[in-house]
C-alpha positions as CSV (number, residue, x, y, z in Angstrom):
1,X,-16.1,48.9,17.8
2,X,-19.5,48.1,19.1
3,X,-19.8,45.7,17.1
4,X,-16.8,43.9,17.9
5,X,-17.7,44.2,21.8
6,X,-21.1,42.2,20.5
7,X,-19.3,39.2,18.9
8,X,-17.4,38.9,21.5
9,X,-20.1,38.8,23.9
10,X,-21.6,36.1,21.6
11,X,-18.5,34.0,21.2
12,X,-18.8,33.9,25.3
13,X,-22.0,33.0,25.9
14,X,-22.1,29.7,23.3
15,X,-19.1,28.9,24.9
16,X,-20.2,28.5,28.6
17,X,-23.3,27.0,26.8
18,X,-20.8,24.7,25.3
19,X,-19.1,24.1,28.9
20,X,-22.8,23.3,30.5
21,X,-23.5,20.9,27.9
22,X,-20.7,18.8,28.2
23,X,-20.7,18.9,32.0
24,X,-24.5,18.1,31.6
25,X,-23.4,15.2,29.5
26,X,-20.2,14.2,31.8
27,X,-22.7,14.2,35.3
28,X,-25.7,12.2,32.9
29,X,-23.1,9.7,32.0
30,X,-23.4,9.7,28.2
31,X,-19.5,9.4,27.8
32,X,-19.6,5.4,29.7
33,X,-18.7,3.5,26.7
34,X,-17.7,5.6,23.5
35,X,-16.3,2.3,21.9
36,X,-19.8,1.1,21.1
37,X,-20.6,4.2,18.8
38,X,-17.3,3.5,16.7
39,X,-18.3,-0.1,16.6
40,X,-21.6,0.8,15.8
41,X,-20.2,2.8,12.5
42,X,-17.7,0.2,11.6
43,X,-20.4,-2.6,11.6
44,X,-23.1,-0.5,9.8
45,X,-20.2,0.3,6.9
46,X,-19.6,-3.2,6.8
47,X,-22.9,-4.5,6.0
48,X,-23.6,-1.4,3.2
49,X,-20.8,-3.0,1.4
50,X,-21.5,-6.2,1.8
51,X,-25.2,-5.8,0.5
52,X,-24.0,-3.1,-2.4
53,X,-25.9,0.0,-0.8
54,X,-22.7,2.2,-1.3
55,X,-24.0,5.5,-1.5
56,X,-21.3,6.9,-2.8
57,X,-20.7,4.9,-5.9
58,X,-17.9,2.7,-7.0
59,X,-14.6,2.9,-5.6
């Protein structure tokens, strides 16, 4: 039973740590333009295919 009483302790704390980071984040601003990061990974994709870097091998 003790045990149990200590993961739920842990499960708590990480997440209010969770919480503060994102309310960190939210005050900081990081969320202003999310778009950019999606076009950022649509673009990159793009160009590994276009120069024939795919990673993953033929589709």
């Amino acid at each position: 039973m003790e045990l149990t009483w200590i993961a739920v302790i842990a499960s708590v704390c990480m997440a209010l740590a969770a919480v503060c980071v994102f309310v960190y984040a939210v005050k900081k601003d990081y969320f202003h333009n999310i778009e950019d990061a999606k076009y950022q990974v649509f673009w990159s994709d793009l160009e590994e295919k276009g120069n024939g870097k795919n990673n993953q091998g033929s589709r």
